[in-house]
DOVOVEX-951399 format. One record per residue: chain; residue number from 1; x, z, y of N, C-alpha, C in turn. Coordinates in steps of 0.2 Angstrom, whole numbers. Atoms other than C-alpha are relative to their C-alpha. Example, Ala and Ser with C-alpha at 12.3 -4.5 7.8 and 13.67 -1.06 7.14 Angstrom:
BEGIN
{cadena A num 1 n_px 4 n_pz 0 n_py -6 ca_px 62 ca_pz 39 ca_py -22 c_px 4 c_pz 0 c_py 6}
{cadena A num 2 n_px -4 n_pz -1 n_py -6 ca_px 68 ca_pz 36 ca_py -5 c_px -4 c_pz 3 c_py 5}
//
This chain:
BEGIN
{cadena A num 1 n_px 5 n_pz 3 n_py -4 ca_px 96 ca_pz -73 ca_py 50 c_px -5 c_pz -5 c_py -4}
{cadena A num 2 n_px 4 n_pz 4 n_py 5 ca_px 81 ca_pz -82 ca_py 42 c_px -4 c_pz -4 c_py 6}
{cadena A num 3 n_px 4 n_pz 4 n_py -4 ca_px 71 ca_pz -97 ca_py 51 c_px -6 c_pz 3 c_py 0}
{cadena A num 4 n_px 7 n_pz 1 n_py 2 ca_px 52 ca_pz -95 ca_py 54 c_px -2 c_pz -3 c_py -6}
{cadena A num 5 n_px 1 n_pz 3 n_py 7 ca_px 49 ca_pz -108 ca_py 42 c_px 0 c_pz 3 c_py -6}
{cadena A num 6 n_px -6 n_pz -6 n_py 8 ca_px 59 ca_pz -97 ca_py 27 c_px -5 c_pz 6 c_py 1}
{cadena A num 7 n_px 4 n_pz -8 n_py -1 ca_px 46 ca_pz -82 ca_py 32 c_px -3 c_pz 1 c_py -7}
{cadena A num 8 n_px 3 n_pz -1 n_py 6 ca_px 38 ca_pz -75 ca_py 14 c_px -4 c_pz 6 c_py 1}
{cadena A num 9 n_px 1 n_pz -7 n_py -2 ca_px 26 ca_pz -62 ca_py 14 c_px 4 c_pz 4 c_py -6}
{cadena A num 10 n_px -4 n_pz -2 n_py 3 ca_px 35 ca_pz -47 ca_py 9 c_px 7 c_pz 1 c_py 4}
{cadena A num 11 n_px -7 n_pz -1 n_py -3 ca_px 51 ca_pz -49 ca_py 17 c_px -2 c_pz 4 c_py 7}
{cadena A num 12 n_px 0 n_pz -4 n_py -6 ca_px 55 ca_pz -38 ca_py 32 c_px 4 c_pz -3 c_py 4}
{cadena A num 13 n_px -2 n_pz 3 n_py -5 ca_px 62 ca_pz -43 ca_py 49 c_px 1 c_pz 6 c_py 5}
{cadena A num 14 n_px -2 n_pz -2 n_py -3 ca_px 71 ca_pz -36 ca_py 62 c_px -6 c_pz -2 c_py 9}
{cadena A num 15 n_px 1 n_pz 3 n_py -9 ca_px 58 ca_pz -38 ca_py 81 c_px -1 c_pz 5 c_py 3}
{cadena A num 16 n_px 0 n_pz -5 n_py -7 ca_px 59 ca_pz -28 ca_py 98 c_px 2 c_pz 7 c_py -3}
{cadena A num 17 n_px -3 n_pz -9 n_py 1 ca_px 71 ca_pz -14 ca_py 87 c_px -4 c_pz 4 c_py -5}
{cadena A num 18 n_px 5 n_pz -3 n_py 4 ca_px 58 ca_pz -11 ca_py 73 c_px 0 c_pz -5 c_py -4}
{cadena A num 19 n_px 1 n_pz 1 n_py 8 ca_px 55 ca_pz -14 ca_py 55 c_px -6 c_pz -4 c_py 1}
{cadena A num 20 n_px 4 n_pz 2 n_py 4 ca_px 43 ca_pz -26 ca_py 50 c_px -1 c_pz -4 c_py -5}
{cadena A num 21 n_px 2 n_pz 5 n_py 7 ca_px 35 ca_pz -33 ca_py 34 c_px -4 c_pz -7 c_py 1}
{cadena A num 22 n_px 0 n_pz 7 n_py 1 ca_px 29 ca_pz -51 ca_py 34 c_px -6 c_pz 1 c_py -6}
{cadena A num 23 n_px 4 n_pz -1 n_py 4 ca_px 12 ca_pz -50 ca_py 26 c_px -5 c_pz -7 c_py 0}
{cadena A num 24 n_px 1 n_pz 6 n_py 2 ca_px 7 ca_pz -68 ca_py 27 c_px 2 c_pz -5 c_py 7}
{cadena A num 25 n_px -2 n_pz 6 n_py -3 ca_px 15 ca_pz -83 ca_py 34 c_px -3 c_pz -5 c_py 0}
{cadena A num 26 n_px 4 n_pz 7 n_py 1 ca_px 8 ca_pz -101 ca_py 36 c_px 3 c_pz -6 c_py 4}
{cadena A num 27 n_px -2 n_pz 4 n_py -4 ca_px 16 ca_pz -116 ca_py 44 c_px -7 c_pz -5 c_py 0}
{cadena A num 28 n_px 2 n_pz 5 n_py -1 ca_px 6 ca_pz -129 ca_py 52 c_px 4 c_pz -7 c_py 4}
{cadena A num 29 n_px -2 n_pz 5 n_py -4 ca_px 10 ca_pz -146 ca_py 56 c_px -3 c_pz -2 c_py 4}
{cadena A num 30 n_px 2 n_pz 5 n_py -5 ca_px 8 ca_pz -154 ca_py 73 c_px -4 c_pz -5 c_py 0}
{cadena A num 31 n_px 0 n_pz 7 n_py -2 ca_px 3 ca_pz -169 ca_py 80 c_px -3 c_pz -1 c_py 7}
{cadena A num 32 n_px 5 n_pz 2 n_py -7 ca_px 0 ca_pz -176 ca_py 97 c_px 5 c_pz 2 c_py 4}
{cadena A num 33 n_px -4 n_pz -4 n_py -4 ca_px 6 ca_pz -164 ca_py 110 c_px 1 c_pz 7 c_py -2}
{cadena A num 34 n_px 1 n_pz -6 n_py 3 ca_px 4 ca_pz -151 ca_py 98 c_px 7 c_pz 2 c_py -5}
{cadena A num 35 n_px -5 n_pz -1 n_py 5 ca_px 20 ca_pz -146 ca_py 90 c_px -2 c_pz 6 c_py -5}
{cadena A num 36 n_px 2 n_pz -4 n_py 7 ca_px 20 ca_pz -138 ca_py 73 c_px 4 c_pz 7 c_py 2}
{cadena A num 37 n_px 0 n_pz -7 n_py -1 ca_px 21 ca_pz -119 ca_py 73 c_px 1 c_pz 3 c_py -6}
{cadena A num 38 n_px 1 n_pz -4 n_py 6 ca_px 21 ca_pz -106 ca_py 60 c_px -4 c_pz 5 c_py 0}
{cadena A num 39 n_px 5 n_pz -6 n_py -2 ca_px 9 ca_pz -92 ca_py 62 c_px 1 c_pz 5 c_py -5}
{cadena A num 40 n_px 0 n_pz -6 n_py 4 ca_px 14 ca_pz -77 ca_py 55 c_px -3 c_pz 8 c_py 0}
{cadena A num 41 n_px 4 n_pz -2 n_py -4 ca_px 6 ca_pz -60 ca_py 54 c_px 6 c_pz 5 c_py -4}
{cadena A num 42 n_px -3 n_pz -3 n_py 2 ca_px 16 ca_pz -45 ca_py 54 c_px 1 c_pz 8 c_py 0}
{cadena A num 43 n_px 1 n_pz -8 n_py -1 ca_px 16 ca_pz -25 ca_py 51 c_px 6 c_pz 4 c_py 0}
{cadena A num 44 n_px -6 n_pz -6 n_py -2 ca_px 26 ca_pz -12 ca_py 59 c_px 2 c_pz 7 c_py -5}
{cadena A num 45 n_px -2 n_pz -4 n_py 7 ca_px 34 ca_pz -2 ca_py 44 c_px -1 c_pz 9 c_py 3}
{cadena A num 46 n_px 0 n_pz -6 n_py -2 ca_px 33 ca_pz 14 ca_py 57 c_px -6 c_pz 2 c_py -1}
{cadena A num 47 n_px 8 n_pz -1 n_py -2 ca_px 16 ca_pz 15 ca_py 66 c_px -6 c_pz -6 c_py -4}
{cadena A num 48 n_px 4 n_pz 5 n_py 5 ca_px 7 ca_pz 1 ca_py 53 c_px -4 c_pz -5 c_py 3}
{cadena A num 49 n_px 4 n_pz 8 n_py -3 ca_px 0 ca_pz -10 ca_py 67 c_px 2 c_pz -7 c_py -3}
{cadena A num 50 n_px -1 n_pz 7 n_py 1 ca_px -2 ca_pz -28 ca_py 64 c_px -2 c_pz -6 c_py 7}
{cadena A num 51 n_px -1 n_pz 7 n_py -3 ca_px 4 ca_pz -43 ca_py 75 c_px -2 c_pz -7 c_py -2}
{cadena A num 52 n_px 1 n_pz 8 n_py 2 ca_px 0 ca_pz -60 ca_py 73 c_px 5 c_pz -4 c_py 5}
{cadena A num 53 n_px -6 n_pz 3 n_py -4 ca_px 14 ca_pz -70 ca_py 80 c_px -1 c_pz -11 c_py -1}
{cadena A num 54 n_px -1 n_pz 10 n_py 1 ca_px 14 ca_pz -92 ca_py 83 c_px 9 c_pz 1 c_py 1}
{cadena A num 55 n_px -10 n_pz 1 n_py -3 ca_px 34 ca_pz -96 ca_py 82 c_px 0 c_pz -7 c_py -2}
{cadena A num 56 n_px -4 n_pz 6 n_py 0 ca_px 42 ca_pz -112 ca_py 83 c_px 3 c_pz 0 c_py -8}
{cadena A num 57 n_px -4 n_pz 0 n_py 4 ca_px 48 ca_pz -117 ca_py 65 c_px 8 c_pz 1 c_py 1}
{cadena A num 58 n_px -7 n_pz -1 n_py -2 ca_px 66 ca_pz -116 ca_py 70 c_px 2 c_pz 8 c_py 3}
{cadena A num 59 n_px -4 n_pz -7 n_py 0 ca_px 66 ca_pz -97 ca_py 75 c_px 3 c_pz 3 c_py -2}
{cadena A num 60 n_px -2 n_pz -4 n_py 5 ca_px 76 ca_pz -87 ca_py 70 c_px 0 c_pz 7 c_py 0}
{cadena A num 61 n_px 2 n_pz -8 n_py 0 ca_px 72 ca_pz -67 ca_py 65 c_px 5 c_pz 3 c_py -5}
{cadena A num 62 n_px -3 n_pz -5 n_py 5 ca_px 84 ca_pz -55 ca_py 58 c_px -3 c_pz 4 c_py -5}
{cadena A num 63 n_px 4 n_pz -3 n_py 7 ca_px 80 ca_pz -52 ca_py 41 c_px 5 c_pz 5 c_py -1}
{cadena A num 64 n_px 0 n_pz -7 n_py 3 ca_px 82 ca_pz -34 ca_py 34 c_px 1 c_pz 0 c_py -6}
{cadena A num 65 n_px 0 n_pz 2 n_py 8 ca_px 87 ca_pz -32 ca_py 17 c_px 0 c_pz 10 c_py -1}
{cadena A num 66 n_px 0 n_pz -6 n_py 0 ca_px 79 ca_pz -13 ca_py 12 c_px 2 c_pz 2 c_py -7}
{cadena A num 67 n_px 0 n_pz -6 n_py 8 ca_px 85 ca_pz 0 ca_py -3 c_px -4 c_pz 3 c_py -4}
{cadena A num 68 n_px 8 n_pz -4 n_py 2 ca_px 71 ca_pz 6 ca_py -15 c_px 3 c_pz 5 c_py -2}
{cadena A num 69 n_px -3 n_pz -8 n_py 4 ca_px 74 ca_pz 24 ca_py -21 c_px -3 c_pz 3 c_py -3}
{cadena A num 70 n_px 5 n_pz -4 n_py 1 ca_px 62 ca_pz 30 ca_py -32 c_px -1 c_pz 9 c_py -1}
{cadena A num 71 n_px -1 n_pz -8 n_py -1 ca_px 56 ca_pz 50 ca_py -26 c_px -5 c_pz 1 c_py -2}
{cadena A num 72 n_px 9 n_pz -4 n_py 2 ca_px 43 ca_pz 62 ca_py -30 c_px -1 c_pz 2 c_py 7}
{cadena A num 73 n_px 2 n_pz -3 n_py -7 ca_px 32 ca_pz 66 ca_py -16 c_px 1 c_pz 8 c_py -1}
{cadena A num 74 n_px 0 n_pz -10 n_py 1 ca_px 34 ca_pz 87 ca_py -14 c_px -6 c_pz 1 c_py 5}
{cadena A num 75 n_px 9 n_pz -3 n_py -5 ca_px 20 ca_pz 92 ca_py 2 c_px 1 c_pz -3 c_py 6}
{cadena A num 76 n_px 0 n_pz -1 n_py -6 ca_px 14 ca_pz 90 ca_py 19 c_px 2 c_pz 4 c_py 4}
{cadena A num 77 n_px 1 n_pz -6 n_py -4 ca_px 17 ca_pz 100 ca_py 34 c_px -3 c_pz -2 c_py 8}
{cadena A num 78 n_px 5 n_pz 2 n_py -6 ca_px 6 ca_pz 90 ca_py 46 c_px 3 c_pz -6 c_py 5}
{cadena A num 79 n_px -6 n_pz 3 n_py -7 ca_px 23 ca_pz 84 ca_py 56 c_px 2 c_pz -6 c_py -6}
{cadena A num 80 n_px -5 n_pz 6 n_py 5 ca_px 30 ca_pz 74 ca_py 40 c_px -3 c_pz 0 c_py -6}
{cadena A num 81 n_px 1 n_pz 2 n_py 9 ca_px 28 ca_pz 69 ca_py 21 c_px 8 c_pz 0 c_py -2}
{cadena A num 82 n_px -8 n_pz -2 n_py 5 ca_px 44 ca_pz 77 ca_py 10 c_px -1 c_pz -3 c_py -6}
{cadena A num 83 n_px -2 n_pz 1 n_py 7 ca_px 51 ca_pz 68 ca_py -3 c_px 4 c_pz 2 c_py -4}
{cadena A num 84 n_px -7 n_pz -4 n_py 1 ca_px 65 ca_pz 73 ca_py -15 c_px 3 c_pz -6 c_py -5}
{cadena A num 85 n_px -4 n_pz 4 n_py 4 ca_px 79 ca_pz 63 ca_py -23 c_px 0 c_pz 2 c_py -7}
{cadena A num 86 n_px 0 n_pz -4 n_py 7 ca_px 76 ca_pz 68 ca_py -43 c_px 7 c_pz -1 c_py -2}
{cadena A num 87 n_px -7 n_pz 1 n_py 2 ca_px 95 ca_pz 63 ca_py -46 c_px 6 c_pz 6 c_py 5}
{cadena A num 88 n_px -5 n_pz -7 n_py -5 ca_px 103 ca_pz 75 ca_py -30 c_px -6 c_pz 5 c_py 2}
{cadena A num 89 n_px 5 n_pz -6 n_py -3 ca_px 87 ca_pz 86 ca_py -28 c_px 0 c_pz -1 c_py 8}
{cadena A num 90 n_px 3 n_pz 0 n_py -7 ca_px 88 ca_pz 81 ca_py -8 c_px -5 c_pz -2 c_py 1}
{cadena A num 91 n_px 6 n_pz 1 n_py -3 ca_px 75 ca_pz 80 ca_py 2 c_px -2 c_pz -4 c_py 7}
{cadena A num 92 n_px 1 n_pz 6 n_py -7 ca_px 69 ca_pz 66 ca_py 16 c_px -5 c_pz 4 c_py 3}
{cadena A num 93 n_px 7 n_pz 3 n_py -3 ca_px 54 ca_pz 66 ca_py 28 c_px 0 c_pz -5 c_py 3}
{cadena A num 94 n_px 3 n_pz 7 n_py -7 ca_px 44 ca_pz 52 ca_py 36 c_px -5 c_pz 3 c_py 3}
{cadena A num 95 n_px 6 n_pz 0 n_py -4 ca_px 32 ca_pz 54 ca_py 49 c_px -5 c_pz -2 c_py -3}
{cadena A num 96 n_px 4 n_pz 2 n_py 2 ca_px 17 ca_pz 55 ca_py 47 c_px -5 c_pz -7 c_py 1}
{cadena A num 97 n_px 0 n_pz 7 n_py -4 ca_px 13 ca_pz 40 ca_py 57 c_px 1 c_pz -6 c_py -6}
{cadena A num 98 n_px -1 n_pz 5 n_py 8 ca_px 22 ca_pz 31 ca_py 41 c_px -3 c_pz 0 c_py -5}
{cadena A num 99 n_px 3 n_pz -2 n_py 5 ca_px 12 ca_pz 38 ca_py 29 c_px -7 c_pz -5 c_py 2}
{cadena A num 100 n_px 6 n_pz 2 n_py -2 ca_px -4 ca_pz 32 ca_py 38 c_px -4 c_pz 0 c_py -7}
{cadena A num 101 n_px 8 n_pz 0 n_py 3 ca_px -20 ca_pz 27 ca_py 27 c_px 2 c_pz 2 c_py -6}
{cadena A num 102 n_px -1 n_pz -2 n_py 7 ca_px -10 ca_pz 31 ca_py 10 c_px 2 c_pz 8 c_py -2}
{cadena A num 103 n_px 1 n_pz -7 n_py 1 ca_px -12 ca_pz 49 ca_py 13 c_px -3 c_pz 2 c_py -6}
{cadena A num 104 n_px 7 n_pz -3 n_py 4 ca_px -26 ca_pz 52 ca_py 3 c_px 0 c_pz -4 c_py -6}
{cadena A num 105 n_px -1 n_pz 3 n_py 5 ca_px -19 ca_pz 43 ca_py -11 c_px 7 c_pz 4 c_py -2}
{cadena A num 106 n_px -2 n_pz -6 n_py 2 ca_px -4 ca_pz 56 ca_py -11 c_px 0 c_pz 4 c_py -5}
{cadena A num 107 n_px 1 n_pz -7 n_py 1 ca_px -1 ca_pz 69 ca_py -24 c_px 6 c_pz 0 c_py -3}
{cadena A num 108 n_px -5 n_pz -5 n_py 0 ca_px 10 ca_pz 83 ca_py -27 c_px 4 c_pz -4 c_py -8}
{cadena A num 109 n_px -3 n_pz 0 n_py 7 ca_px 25 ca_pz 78 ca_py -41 c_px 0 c_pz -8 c_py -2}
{cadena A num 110 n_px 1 n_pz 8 n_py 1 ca_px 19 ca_pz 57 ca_py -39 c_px 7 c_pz -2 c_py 2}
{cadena A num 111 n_px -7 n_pz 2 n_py -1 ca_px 34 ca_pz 47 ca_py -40 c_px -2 c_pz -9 c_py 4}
{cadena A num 112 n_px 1 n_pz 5 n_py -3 ca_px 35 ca_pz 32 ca_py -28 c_px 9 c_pz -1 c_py 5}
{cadena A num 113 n_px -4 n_pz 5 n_py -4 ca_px 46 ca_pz 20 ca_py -21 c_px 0 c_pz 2 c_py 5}
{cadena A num 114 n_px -2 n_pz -3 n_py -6 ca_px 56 ca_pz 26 ca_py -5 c_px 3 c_pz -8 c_py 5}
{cadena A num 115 n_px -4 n_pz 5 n_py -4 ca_px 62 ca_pz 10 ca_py 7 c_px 6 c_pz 3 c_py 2}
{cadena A num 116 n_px -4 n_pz -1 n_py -6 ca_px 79 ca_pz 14 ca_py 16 c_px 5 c_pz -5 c_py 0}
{cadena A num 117 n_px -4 n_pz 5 n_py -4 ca_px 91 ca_pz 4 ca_py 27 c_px 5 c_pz 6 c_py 2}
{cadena A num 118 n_px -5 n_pz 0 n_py -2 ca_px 106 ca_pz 9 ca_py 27 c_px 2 c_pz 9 c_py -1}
{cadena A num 119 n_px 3 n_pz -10 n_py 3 ca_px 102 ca_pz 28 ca_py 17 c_px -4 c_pz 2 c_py 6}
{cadena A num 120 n_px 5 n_pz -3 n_py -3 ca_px 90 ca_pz 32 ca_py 30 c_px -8 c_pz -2 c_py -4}
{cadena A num 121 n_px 5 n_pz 4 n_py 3 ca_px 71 ca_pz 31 ca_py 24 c_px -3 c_pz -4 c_py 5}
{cadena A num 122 n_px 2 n_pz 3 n_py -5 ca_px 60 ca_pz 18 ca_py 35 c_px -9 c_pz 2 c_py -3}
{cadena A num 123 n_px 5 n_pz -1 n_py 0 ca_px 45 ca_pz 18 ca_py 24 c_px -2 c_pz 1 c_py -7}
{cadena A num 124 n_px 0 n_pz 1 n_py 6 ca_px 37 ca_pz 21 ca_py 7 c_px -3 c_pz -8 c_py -3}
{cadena A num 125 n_px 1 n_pz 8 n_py 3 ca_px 32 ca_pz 4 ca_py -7 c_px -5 c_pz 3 c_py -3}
{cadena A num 126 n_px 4 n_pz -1 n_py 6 ca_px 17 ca_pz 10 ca_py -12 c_px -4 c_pz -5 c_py -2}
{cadena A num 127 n_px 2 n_pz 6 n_py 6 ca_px 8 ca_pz 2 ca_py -27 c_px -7 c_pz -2 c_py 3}
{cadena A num 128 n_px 6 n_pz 2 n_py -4 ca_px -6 ca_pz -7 ca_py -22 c_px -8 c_pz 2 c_py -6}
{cadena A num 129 n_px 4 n_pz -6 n_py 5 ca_px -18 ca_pz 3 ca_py -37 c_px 2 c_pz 5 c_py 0}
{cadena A num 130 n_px 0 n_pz -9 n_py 3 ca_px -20 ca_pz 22 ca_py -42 c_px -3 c_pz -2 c_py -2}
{cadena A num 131 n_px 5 n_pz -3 n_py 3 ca_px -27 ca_pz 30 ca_py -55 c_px -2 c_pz 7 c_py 2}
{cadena A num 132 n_px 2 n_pz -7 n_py -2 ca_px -39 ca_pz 45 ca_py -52 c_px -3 c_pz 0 c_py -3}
{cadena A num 133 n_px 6 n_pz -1 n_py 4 ca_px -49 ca_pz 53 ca_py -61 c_px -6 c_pz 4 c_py 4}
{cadena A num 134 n_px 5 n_pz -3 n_py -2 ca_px -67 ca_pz 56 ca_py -59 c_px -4 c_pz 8 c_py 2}
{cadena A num 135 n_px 0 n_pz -5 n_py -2 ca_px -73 ca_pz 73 ca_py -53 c_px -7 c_pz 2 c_py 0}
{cadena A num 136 n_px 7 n_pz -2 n_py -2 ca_px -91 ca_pz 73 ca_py -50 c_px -4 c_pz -6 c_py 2}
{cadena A num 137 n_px 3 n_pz 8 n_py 0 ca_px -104 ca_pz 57 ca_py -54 c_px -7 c_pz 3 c_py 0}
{cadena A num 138 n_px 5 n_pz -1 n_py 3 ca_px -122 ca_pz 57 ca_py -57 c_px -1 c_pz -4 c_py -6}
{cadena A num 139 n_px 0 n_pz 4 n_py 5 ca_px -127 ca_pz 52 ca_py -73 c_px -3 c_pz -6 c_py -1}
{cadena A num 140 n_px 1 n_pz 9 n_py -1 ca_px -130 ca_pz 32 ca_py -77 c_px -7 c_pz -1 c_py 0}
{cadena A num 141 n_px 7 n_pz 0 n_py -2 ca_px -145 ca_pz 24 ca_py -74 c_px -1 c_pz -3 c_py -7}
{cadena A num 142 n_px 1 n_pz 3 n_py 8 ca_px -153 ca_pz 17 ca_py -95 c_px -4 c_pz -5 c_py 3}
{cadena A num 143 n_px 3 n_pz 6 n_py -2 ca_px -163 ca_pz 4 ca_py -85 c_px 4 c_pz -7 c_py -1}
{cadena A num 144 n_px -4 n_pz 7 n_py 1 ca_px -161 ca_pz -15 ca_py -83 c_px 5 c_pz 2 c_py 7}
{cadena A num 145 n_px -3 n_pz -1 n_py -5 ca_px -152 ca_pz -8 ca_py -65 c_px 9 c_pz 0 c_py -1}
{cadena A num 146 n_px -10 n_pz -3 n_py 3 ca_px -132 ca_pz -10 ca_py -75 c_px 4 c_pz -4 c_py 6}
{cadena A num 147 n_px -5 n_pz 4 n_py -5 ca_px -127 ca_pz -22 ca_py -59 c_px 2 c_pz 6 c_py 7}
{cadena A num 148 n_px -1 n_pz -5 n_py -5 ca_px -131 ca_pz -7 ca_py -47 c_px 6 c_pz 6 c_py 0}
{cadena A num 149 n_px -6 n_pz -3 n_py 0 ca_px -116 ca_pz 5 ca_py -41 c_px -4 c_pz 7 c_py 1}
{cadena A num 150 n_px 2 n_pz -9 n_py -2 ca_px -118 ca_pz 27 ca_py -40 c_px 6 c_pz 0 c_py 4}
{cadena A num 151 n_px -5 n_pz -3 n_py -5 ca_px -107 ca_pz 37 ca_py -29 c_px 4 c_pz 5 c_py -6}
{cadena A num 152 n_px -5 n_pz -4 n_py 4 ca_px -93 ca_pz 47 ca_py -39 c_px 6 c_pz 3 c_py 6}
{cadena A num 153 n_px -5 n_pz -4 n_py -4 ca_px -80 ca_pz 60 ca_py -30 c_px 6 c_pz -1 c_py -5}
{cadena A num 154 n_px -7 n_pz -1 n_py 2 ca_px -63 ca_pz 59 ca_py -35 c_px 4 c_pz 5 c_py 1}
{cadena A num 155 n_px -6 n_pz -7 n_py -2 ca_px -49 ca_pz 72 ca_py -38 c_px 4 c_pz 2 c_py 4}
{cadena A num 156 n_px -4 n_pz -2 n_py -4 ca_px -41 ca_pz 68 ca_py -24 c_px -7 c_pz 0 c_py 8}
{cadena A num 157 n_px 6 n_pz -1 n_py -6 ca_px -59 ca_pz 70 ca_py -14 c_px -2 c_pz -3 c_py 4}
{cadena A num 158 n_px 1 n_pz 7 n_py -2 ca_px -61 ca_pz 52 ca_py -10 c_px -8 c_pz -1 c_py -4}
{cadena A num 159 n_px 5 n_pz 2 n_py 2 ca_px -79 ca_pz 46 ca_py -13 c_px 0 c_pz -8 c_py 1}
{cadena A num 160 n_px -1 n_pz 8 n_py 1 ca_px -81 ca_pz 27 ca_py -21 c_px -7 c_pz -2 c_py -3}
{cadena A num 161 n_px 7 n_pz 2 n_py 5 ca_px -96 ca_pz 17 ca_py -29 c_px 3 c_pz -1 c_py -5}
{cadena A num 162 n_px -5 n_pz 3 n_py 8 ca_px -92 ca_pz 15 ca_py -46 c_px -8 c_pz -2 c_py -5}
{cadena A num 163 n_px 6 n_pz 3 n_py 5 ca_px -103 ca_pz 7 ca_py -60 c_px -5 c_pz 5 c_py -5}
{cadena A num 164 n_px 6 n_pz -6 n_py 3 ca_px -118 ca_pz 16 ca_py -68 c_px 3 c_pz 3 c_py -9}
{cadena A num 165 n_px -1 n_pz -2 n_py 6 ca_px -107 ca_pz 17 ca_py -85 c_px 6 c_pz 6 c_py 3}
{cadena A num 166 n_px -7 n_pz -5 n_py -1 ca_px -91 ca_pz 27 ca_py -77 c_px -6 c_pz 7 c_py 1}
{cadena A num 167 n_px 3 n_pz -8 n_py 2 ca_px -94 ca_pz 47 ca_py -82 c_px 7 c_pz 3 c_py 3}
{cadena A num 168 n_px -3 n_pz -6 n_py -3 ca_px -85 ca_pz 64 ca_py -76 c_px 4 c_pz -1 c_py -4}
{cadena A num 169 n_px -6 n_pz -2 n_py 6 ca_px -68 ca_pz 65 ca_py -84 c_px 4 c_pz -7 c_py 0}
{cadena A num 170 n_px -4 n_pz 4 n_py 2 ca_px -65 ca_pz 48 ca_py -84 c_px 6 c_pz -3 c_py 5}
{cadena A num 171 n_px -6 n_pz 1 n_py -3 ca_px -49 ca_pz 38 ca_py -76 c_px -2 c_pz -6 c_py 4}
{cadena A num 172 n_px 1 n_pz 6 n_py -4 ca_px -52 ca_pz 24 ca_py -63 c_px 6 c_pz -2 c_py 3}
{cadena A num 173 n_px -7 n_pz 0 n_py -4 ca_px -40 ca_pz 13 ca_py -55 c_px -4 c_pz -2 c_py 8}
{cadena A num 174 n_px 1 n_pz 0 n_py -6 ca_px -44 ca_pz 11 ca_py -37 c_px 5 c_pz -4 c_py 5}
{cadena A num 175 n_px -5 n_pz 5 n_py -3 ca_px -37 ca_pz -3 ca_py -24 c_px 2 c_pz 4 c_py 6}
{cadena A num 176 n_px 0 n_pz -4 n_py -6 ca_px -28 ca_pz 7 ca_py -10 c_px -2 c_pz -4 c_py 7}
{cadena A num 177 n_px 1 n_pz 4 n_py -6 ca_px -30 ca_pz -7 ca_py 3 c_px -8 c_pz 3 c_py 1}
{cadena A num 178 n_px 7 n_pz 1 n_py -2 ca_px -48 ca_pz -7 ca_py 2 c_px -4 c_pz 7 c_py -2}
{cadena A num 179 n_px 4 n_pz -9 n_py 2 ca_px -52 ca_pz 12 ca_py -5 c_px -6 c_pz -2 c_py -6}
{cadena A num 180 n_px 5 n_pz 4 n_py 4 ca_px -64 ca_pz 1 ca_py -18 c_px 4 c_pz 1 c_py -9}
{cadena A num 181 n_px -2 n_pz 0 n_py 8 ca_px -65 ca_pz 4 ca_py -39 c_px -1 c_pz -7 c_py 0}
{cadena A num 182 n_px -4 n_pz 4 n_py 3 ca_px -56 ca_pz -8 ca_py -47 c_px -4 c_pz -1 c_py -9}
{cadena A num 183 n_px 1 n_pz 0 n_py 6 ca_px -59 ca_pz -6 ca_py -66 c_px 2 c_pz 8 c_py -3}
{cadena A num 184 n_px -3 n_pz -7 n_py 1 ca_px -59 ca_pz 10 ca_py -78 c_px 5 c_pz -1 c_py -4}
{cadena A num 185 n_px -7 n_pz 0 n_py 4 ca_px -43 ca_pz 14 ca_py -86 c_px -3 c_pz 4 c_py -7}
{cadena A num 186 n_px 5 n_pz -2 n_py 11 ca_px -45 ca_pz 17 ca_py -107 c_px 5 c_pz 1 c_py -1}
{cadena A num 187 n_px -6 n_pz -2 n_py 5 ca_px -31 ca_pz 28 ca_py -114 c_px -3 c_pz 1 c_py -7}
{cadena A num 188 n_px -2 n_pz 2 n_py 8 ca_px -29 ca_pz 21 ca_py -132 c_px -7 c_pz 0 c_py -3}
{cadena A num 189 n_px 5 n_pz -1 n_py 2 ca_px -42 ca_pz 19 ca_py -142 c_px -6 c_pz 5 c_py -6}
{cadena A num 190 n_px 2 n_pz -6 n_py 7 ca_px -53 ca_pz 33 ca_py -155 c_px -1 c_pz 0 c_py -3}
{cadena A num 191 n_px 2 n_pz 3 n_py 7 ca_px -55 ca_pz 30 ca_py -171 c_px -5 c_pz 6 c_py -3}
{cadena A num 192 n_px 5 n_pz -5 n_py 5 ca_px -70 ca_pz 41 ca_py -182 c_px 4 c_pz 3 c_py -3}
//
């Protein structure tokens, strides 16, 4: 059990029978008639809604302590997303429901972070960057326009604005929260 107060983002919690992550806490202090609170906001590790909750510092929430397992993703079949244990060859599914927006950040043979509780899985850790490579850009502009963004298609068929210098071929990392280019990725450098 962990108090309100002791919440961190990151940590999981047990409420109403369901998994949740702890994606930012805040305590405020009172004064007056107004007792100090905590305001937490919190996401459902199943269906990915987010709560925002006031608690009393002194409550106390069943904290979770999950397993990470890292697995290769193998396919979809609409109903689920199949993993595989690389050490036993088994295989999981989560709903797709779990998977939510990081679908389309998915591919075949990518090795990611599995959650489980108690050998079941609840949910995947995925990284909060990918790299993709570019697919299909227009070429840059030579003007003084170098602050303006183009459109570029991605490998996994996500469209992004990206900067008038990023070219076909190249590797970008991309932020999955927001679906936004981040910076381009530079493997090693060429020498003449």
């Amino acid at each position: 059990m962990v108090e309100a107060s002791g919440l961190k983002p990151g940590m999981v919690v047990m409420l109403e029978g369901e998994f949740h992550s702890v994606t930012s806490a805040g305590y405020h202090a009172g004064g007056g008639q107004q007792g100090s609170a905590v305001f937490v906001r919190v996401k459902n590790l199943k269906t990915g809604h987010i709560k925002e909750l006031r608690l009393h510092p002194g409550d106390k929430l069943e904290e979770v302590a999950l397993d990470y397992k890292e697995m290769v993703y193998l396919y979809a079949d609409g109903v689920a997303f199949y993993f595989m244990n690389p050490d036993t060859f088994e295989q999981i599914g989560l709903p797709s429901e779990t998977i939510g927006a990081y679908e389309k950040f998915l591919q075949p043979n990518m090795r990611i972070p599995v959650q489980l509780y108690e050998g079941e899985p609840v949910t995947i850790a995925f990284p909060a960057a990918v790299e993709l490579s570019v697919v299909s850009t227009p070429p840059g502009l030579h003007e003084h326009e170098t602050s303006t963004f183009k459109t570029a298609t991605l490998d996994n068929g996500m469209e992004v604005l990206v900067p008038q210098f990023i070219k076909e071929g190249d590797t970008v990392r991309i932020d999955v929260g927001s679906g936004k280019y981040l910076e381009r990725v530079r493997r090693g450098t060429r020498k003449p």
